[in-house]
C-alpha positions in Angstrom: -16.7 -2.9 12.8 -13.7 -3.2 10.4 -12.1 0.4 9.6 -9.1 0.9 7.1 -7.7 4.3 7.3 -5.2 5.3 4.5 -3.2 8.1 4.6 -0.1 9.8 3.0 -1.1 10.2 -0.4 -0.9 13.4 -2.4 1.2 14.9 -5.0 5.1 14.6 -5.6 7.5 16.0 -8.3 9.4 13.1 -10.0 12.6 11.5 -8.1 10.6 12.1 -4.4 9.0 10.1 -2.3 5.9 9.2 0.0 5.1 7.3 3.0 2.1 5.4 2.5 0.1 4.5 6.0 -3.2 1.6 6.4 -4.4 1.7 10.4 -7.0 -0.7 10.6 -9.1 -2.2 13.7 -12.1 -4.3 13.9 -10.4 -7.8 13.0 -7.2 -9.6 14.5 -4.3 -8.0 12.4 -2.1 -10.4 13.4 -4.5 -13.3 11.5 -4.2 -11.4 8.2 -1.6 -10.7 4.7 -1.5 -7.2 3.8 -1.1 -5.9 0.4 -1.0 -2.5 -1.7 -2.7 -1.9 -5.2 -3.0 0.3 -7.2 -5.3 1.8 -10.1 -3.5 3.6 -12.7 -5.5 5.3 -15.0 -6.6 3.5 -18.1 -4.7 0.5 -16.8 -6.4 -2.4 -14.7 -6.0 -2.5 -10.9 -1.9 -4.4 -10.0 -0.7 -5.8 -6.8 2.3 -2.9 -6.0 3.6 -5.2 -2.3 2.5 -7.6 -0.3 3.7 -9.2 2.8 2.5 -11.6 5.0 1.2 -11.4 8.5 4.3 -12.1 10.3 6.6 -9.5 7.6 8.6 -13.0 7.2 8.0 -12.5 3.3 7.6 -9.7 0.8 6.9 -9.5 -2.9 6.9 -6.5 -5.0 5.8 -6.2 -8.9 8.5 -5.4 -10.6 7.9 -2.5 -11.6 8.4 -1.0 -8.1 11.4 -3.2 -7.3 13.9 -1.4 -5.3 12.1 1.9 -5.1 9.2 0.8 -2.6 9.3 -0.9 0.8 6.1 -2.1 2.5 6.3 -2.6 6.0 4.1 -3.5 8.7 4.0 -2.7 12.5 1.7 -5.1 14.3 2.3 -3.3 17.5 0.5 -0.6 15.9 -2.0 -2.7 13.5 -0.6 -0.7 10.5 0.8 -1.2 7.3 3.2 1.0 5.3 4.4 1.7 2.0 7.4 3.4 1.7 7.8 4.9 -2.2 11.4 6.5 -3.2 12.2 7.7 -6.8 8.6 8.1 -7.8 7.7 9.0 -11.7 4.8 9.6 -13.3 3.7 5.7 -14.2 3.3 5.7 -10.5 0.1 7.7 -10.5 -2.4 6.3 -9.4 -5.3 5.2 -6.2 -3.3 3.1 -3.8 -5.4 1.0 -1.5 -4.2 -1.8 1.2 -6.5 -5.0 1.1 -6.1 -7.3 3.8 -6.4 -11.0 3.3 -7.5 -14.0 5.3 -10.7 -15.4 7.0 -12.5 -12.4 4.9 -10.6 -10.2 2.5 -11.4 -6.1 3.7 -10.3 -3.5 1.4 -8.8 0.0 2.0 -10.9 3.1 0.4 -7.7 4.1 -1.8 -5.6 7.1 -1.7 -4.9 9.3 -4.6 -0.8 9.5 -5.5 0.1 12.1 -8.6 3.3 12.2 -9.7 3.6 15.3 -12.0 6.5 18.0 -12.2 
């Protein structure tokens, strides 16, 4: 049975930071991509970081460029995303997917940037 457990969301004042954790079992972790979205609201759902199943390459929208890390520890079958300098257009669900054989989705985490 596939499980994705995020955690490390919650609410931040503008210029901090959160650590962003995906644990997941049930499939080989080392066969798979890993990814963050995220829903903003009124927006449509954007690819924040991705990186593939080795962590030999990493993309990041732009929008996050330089403020957010994503990580993965296969050791631990866990993916992380590290967010510095957050502000408000950061709000949002974040949820890690997982991509290969089957794609499996996280059940999102809620991240509120507000002063």
């Amino acid at each position: 049975q596939v499980q994705l457990v995020e955690s490390g969301g919650g609410l931040v004042q503008p210029g901090g930071s959160l650590r962003l954790s995906c644990a997941a079992s049930g499939f080989t972790f080392t066969s798979y991509a890993s990814a963050w979205y995220r829903q903003s609201p009124g927006k449509e759902r954007e690819l924040v970081a991705a990186i593939t199943s080795t962590g030999g390459s990493i993309r990041y929208a732009d929008s996050v460029k330089g403020r957010f890390t994503i990580s993965r520890d296969n050791a631990k079958n866990t993916v992380y995303l590290q967010m510095n300098t957050l502000n408000p257009d950061d709000t949002g669900v974040y949820s890690c997917m997982f991509s290969g054989p089957r794609d499996y989705w996280g059940q999102g985490t809620q991240v509120t940037v507000s002063s």
